[in-house]
C-alpha positions as CSV (number, residue, x, y, z in Angstrom):
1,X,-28.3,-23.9,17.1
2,X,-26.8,-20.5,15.8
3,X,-23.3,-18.9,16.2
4,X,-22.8,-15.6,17.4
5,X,-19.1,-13.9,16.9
6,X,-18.4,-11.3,19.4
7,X,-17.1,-7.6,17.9
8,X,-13.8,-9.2,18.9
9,X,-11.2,-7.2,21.0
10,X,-11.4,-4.2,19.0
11,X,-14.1,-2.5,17.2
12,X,-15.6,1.0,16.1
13,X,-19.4,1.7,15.7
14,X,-20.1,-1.7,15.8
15,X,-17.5,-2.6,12.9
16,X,-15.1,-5.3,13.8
17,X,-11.3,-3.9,13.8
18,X,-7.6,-5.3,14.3
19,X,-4.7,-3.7,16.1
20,X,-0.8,-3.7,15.8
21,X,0.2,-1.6,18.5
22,X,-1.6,1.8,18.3
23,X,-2.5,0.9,14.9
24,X,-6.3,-0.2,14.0
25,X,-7.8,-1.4,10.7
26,X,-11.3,-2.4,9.7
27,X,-11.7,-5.8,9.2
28,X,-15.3,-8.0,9.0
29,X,-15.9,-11.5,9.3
30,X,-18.6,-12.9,6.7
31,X,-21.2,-15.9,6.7
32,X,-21.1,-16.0,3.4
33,X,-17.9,-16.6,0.4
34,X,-19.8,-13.2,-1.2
35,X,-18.7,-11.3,1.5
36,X,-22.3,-10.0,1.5
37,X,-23.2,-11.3,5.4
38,X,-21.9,-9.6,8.4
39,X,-21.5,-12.2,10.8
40,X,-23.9,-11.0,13.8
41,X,-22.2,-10.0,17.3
42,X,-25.6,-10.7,19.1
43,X,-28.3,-13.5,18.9
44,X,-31.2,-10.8,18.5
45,X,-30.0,-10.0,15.5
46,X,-29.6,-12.9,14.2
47,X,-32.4,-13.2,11.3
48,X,-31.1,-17.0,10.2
49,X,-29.5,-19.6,11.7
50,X,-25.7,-20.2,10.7
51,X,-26.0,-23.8,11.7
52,X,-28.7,-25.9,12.7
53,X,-28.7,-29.5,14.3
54,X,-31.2,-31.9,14.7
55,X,-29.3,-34.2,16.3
56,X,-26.7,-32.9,18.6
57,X,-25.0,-35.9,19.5
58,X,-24.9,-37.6,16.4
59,X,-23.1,-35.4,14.0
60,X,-19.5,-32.7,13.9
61,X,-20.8,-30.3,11.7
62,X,-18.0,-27.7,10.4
63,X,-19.0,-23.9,9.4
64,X,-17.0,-21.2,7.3
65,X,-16.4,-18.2,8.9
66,X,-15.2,-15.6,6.3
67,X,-12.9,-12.5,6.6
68,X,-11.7,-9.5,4.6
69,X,-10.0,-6.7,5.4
70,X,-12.0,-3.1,4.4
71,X,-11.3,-1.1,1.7
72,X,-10.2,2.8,1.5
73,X,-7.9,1.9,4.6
74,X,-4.9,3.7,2.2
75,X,-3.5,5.1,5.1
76,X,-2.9,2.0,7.4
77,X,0.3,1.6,9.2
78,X,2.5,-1.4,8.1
79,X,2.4,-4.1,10.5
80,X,1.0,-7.2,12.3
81,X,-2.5,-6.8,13.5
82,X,-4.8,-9.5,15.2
83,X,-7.9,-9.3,16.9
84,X,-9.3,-12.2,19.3
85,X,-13.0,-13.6,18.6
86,X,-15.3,-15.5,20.6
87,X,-17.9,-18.4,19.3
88,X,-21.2,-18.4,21.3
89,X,-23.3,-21.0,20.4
90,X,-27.0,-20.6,21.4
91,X,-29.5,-23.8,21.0
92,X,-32.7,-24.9,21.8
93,X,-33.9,-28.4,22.4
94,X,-36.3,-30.1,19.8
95,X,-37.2,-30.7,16.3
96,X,-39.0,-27.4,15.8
97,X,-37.7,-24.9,13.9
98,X,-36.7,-21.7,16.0
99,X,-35.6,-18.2,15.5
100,X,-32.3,-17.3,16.5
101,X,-33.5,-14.5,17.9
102,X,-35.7,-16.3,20.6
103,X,-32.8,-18.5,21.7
104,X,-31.3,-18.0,25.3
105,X,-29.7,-21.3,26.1
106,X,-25.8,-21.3,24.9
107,X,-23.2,-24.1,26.2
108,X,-19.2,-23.3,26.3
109,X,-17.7,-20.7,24.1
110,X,-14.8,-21.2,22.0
111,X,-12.0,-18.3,20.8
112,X,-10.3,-17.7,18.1
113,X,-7.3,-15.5,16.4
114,X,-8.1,-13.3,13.3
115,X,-4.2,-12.2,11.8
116,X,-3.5,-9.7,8.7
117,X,-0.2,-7.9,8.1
118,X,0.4,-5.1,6.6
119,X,3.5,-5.0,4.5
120,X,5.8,-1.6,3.8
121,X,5.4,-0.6,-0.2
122,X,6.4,1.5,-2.8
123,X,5.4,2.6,-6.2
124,X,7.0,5.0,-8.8
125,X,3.6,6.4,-9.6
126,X,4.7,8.6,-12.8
127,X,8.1,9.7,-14.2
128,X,7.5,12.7,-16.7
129,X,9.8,13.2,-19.3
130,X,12.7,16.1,-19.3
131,X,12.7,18.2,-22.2
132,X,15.8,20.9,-22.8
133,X,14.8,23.7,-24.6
134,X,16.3,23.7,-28.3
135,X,20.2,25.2,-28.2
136,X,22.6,26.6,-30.7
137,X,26.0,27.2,-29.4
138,X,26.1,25.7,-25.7
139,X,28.2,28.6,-24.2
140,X,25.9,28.9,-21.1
141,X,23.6,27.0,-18.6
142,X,20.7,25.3,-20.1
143,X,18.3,24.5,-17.5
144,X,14.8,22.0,-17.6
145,X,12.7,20.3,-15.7
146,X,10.5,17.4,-15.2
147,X,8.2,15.7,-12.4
148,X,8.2,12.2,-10.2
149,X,5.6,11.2,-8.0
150,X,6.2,8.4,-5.1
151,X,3.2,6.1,-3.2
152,X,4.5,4.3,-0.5
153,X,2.7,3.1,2.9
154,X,2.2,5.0,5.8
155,X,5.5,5.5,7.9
156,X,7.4,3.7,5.2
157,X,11.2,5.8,4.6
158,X,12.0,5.4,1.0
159,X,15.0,6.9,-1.4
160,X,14.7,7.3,-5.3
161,X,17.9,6.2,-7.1
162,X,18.6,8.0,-10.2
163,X,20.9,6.0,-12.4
164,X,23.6,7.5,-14.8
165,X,21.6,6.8,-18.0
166,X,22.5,5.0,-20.6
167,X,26.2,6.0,-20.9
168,X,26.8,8.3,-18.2
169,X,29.9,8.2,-15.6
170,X,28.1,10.2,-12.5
171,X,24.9,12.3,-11.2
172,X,26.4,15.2,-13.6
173,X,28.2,13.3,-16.3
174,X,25.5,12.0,-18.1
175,X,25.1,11.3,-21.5
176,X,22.3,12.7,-23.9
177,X,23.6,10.9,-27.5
178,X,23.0,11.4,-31.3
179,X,24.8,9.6,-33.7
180,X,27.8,8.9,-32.1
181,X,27.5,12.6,-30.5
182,X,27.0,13.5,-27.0
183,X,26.0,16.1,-24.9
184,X,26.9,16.6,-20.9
185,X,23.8,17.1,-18.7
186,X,23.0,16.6,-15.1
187,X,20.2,15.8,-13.1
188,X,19.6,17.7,-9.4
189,X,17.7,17.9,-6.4
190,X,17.0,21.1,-6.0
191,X,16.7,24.4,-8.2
192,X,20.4,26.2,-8.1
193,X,21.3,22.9,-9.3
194,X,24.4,22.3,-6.4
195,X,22.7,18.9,-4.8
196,X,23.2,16.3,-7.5
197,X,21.0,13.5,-7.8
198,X,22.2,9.7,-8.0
199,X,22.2,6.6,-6.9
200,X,24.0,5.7,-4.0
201,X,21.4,5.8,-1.0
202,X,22.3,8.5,2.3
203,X,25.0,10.4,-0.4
204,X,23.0,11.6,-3.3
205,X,19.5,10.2,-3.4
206,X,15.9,12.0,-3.1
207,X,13.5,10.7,-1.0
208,X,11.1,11.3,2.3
209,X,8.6,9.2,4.1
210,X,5.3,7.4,2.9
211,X,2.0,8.9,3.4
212,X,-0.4,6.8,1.6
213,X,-0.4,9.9,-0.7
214,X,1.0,10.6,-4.0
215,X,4.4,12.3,-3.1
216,X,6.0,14.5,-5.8
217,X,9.4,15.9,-6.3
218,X,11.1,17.7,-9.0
219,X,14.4,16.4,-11.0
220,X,16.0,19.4,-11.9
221,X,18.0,19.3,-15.3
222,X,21.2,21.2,-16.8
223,X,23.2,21.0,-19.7
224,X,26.3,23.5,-18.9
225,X,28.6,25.1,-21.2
226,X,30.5,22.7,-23.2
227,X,31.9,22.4,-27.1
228,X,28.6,21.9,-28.9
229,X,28.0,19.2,-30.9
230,X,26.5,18.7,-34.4
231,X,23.3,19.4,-34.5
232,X,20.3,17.1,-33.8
233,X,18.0,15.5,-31.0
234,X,19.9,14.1,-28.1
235,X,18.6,11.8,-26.0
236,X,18.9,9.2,-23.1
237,X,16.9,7.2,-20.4
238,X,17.3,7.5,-17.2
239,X,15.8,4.5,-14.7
240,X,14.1,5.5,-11.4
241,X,14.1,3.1,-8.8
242,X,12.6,3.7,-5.5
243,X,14.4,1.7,-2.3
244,X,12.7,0.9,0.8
Protein backbone atom coordinates (compact mmCIF):
# COMPACT_ATOMS: atom_id res chain seq x y z
CA UNK A 1 0.00 0.00 0.00
CA UNK A 2 1.31 3.71 -0.34
CA UNK A 3 -0.41 7.14 0.61
CA UNK A 4 -0.72 9.79 -1.60
CA UNK A 5 -1.68 13.49 -0.10
CA UNK A 6 -3.39 15.64 -2.51
CA UNK A 7 -1.76 19.49 -3.01
CA UNK A 8 -4.67 20.18 -0.72
CA UNK A 9 -7.21 23.11 -1.49
CA UNK A 10 -4.57 25.50 -2.13
CA UNK A 11 -1.32 25.41 -3.74
CA UNK A 12 1.32 27.27 -5.93
CA UNK A 13 3.85 25.59 -8.38
CA UNK A 14 3.14 22.44 -6.89
CA UNK A 15 3.90 23.77 -3.17
CA UNK A 16 1.14 23.01 -0.73
CA UNK A 17 -0.39 26.46 0.76
CA UNK A 18 -3.07 27.59 3.37
CA UNK A 19 -5.54 30.44 3.23
CA UNK A 20 -7.28 32.86 5.68
CA UNK A 21 -9.42 34.80 3.61
CA UNK A 22 -7.37 36.28 0.74
CA UNK A 23 -4.42 35.49 2.59
CA UNK A 24 -2.02 32.45 1.51
CA UNK A 25 1.06 30.93 3.12
CA UNK A 26 3.41 28.12 2.13
CA UNK A 27 3.04 25.28 4.22
CA UNK A 28 4.49 21.40 3.36
CA UNK A 29 3.53 18.28 4.87
CA UNK A 30 6.59 15.83 5.43
CA UNK A 31 7.09 11.88 5.65
CA UNK A 32 9.73 12.24 7.60
CA UNK A 33 10.35 14.10 11.59
CA UNK A 34 13.55 15.80 9.38
CA UNK A 35 11.38 17.56 7.47
CA UNK A 36 13.53 16.41 4.60
CA UNK A 37 10.48 14.37 2.53
CA UNK A 38 7.82 16.12 0.66
CA UNK A 39 4.93 14.04 0.95
CA UNK A 40 4.07 13.16 -2.87
CA UNK A 41 0.65 14.52 -4.31
CA UNK A 42 0.75 11.66 -6.99
CA UNK A 43 1.45 7.92 -6.93
CA UNK A 44 4.04 8.18 -9.96
CA UNK A 45 6.09 9.95 -8.04
CA UNK A 46 6.16 8.11 -5.43
CA UNK A 47 9.81 6.47 -5.28
CA UNK A 48 8.98 4.43 -1.71
CA UNK A 49 6.23 3.32 -0.12
CA UNK A 50 4.95 5.22 3.04
CA UNK A 51 3.23 2.20 4.33
CA UNK A 52 3.27 -1.27 3.29
CA UNK A 53 0.92 -4.26 4.51
CA UNK A 54 1.18 -7.75 4.07
CA UNK A 55 -1.72 -8.52 5.62
CA UNK A 56 -4.50 -6.20 5.14
CA UNK A 57 -7.00 -7.56 7.37
CA UNK A 58 -4.98 -8.47 10.12
CA UNK A 59 -3.36 -5.31 11.29
CA UNK A 60 -4.33 -1.00 11.95
CA UNK A 61 -1.23 0.38 11.11
CA UNK A 62 -0.81 4.24 12.11
CA UNK A 63 1.56 6.70 9.86
CA UNK A 64 3.03 10.24 10.77
CA UNK A 65 2.23 12.84 8.54
CA UNK A 66 4.45 15.89 9.26
CA UNK A 67 3.91 19.59 8.71
CA UNK A 68 5.78 22.96 8.90
CA UNK A 69 4.97 26.09 7.85
CA UNK A 70 7.87 27.74 5.15
CA UNK A 71 10.23 30.10 6.03
CA UNK A 72 11.01 33.86 4.59
CA UNK A 73 7.05 34.21 4.73
CA UNK A 74 7.95 37.66 6.86
CA UNK A 75 5.26 39.30 5.31
CA UNK A 76 2.16 37.00 6.05
CA UNK A 77 -0.97 38.49 7.19
CA UNK A 78 -2.06 37.59 10.80
CA UNK A 79 -4.69 35.12 10.90
CA UNK A 80 -6.35 31.66 10.83
CA UNK A 81 -5.40 29.65 7.79
CA UNK A 82 -6.42 25.97 7.00
CA UNK A 83 -6.13 24.01 4.01
CA UNK A 84 -8.22 20.60 3.47
CA UNK A 85 -6.14 17.28 2.39
CA UNK A 86 -7.11 14.17 0.94
CA UNK A 87 -5.52 10.50 1.83
CA UNK A 88 -5.52 8.14 -1.31
CA UNK A 89 -4.37 4.97 -0.57
CA UNK A 90 -3.19 2.90 -3.59
CA UNK A 91 -2.54 -1.15 -3.02
CA UNK A 92 -1.84 -4.08 -4.83
CA UNK A 93 -2.68 -7.62 -3.90
CA UNK A 94 0.20 -10.02 -2.84
CA UNK A 95 3.37 -10.66 -1.11
CA UNK A 96 5.53 -9.23 -3.75
CA UNK A 97 7.13 -6.18 -3.33
CA UNK A 98 5.82 -3.33 -5.67
CA UNK A 99 6.62 0.07 -6.75
CA UNK A 100 4.43 2.75 -5.86
CA UNK A 101 4.68 4.00 -8.93
CA UNK A 102 3.09 0.94 -10.76
CA UNK A 103 0.13 0.87 -8.39
CA UNK A 104 -3.50 1.70 -9.85
CA UNK A 105 -5.88 0.07 -7.49
CA UNK A 106 -6.90 2.64 -4.49
CA UNK A 107 -10.01 1.93 -2.10
CA UNK A 108 -11.93 5.00 -0.13
CA UNK A 109 -10.18 8.22 0.57
CA UNK A 110 -10.08 9.86 3.67
CA UNK A 111 -9.74 14.00 4.39
CA UNK A 112 -8.24 15.84 6.67
CA UNK A 113 -7.77 19.60 8.16
CA UNK A 114 -4.19 21.20 8.17
CA UNK A 115 -4.67 24.62 10.78
CA UNK A 116 -1.85 27.42 11.54
CA UNK A 117 -2.48 30.92 12.83
CA UNK A 118 -0.84 33.60 12.47
CA UNK A 119 -0.68 35.87 15.51
CA UNK A 120 -0.26 39.97 15.36
CA UNK A 121 3.41 41.02 16.80
CA UNK A 122 5.61 43.58 17.68
CA UNK A 123 9.28 44.26 18.40
CA UNK A 124 11.22 47.36 19.51
CA UNK A 125 13.92 46.52 17.10
CA UNK A 126 16.65 49.28 18.36
CA UNK A 127 16.29 52.35 20.57
CA UNK A 128 19.50 54.69 19.94
CA UNK A 129 20.59 56.75 22.53
CA UNK A 130 19.95 60.79 22.66
CA UNK A 131 22.84 62.80 23.09
CA UNK A 132 22.50 66.89 23.78
CA UNK A 133 25.27 68.59 22.59
CA UNK A 134 27.51 70.05 25.60
CA UNK A 135 25.93 73.55 27.04
CA UNK A 136 27.09 76.43 29.14
CA UNK A 137 24.45 78.88 30.03
CA UNK A 138 20.97 77.32 28.92
CA UNK A 139 19.48 80.69 27.62
CA UNK A 140 18.30 79.11 24.32
CA UNK A 141 16.82 75.91 22.64
CA UNK A 142 19.11 72.98 22.66
CA UNK A 143 17.96 70.57 20.17
CA UNK A 144 19.11 66.43 19.56
CA UNK A 145 18.19 63.64 18.15
CA UNK A 146 18.09 59.99 18.27
CA UNK A 147 16.51 56.90 16.26
CA UNK A 148 13.71 53.95 16.96
CA UNK A 149 12.95 51.21 14.69
CA UNK A 150 9.53 49.06 14.99
CA UNK A 151 8.84 45.26 13.43
CA UNK A 152 5.49 44.32 13.66
CA UNK A 153 3.32 41.84 11.30
CA UNK A 154 1.73 42.72 8.31
CA UNK A 155 -1.53 44.82 8.83
CA UNK A 156 -0.72 44.95 12.50
CA UNK A 157 -1.62 48.98 13.89
CA UNK A 158 0.77 49.60 16.69
CA UNK A 159 1.65 52.96 18.98
CA UNK A 160 5.05 53.50 20.76
CA UNK A 161 4.57 54.84 24.36
CA UNK A 162 7.25 57.04 25.53
CA UNK A 163 7.30 57.14 29.30
CA UNK A 164 8.31 60.30 31.41
CA UNK A 165 11.73 58.92 32.43
CA UNK A 166 12.88 58.42 35.55
CA UNK A 167 11.53 61.53 37.29
CA UNK A 168 9.71 63.37 34.83
CA UNK A 169 5.93 64.81 35.25
CA UNK A 170 4.88 64.90 31.27
CA UNK A 171 6.07 64.42 27.49
CA UNK A 172 8.03 67.90 28.09
CA UNK A 173 8.82 67.85 31.74
CA UNK A 174 11.30 65.40 31.90
CA UNK A 175 14.05 65.04 34.03
CA UNK A 176 17.84 64.64 32.93
CA UNK A 177 19.62 64.49 36.76
CA UNK A 178 23.13 64.99 38.24
CA UNK A 179 23.67 64.97 41.69
CA UNK A 180 20.60 66.10 42.97
CA UNK A 181 20.46 68.59 39.84
CA UNK A 182 18.21 68.52 37.03
CA UNK A 183 17.69 69.72 33.74
CA UNK A 184 14.12 70.16 31.68
CA UNK A 185 14.03 68.42 28.33
CA UNK A 186 11.42 67.08 26.10
CA UNK A 187 10.92 64.47 23.78
CA UNK A 188 8.78 65.17 20.21
CA UNK A 189 7.40 63.69 17.25
CA UNK A 190 8.30 65.81 14.81
CA UNK A 191 11.15 68.38 13.98
CA UNK A 192 9.74 72.09 15.19
CA UNK A 193 9.30 70.18 18.26
CA UNK A 194 5.19 71.33 18.78
CA UNK A 195 3.80 67.41 18.84
CA UNK A 196 5.05 66.08 22.11
CA UNK A 197 5.63 62.59 22.54
CA UNK A 198 4.05 60.36 25.48
CA UNK A 199 2.34 57.78 26.63
CA UNK A 200 -1.22 57.90 26.51
CA UNK A 201 -2.30 55.98 23.28
CA UNK A 202 -4.71 58.26 20.38
CA UNK A 203 -3.29 61.69 22.43
CA UNK A 204 0.37 61.73 22.18
CA UNK A 205 1.89 58.55 21.01
CA UNK A 206 3.95 57.61 17.63
CA UNK A 207 3.11 54.93 15.69
CA UNK A 208 1.82 53.50 12.12
CA UNK A 209 1.02 50.08 10.72
CA UNK A 210 3.16 46.82 10.44
CA UNK A 211 4.90 45.88 7.36
CA UNK A 212 7.03 42.96 8.10
CA UNK A 213 9.72 45.70 7.72
CA UNK A 214 11.87 47.47 10.05
CA UNK A 215 9.87 50.79 10.56
CA UNK A 216 11.93 53.83 11.88
CA UNK A 217 10.98 57.08 13.34
CA UNK A 218 12.78 59.84 14.90
CA UNK A 219 12.43 61.08 18.74
CA UNK A 220 13.17 64.53 18.48
CA UNK A 221 14.88 66.11 21.74
CA UNK A 222 14.96 69.73 23.43
CA UNK A 223 16.31 71.13 26.39
CA UNK A 224 14.77 74.91 26.31
CA UNK A 225 15.88 77.88 28.15
CA UNK A 226 15.88 77.42 31.77
CA UNK A 227 18.23 78.46 34.96
CA UNK A 228 21.25 76.27 34.30
CA UNK A 229 22.45 74.09 36.68
CA UNK A 230 25.85 73.16 38.02
CA UNK A 231 27.81 71.72 35.72
CA UNK A 232 28.14 68.05 34.91
CA UNK A 233 26.52 65.01 32.81
CA UNK A 234 22.85 64.75 33.12
CA UNK A 235 21.16 61.93 32.37
CA UNK A 236 17.87 59.72 32.40
CA UNK A 237 16.14 56.68 30.76
CA UNK A 238 13.48 56.68 29.01
CA UNK A 239 11.36 53.17 28.38
CA UNK A 240 9.82 52.49 24.92
CA UNK A 241 7.05 50.34 24.81
CA UNK A 242 5.23 49.42 21.70
CA UNK A 243 1.20 48.63 22.09
CA UNK A 244 -0.72 46.59 19.74
Amino acid sequence: MCIVLSLGTYSSGGTRQMASGANLINAELYSDAGLTTIWPSSIASITTAPLTFLNLSATAQTVNVYGAILAAQQSATPGAYTTTITATPYYVDGTTSTACSTMTTTFATTTFNVTGTIISTCNAATAGNLSFPQSSILSSNVDATSSLSVVCTKGTPYNIRLDNGLTGTGPTQRKMSFSGSSVTYGLYTNNARTSAWGSTDGTNTNGGTGTAAAQNYTVYGRVPPQVTPRPGTYSDTVTATVSF
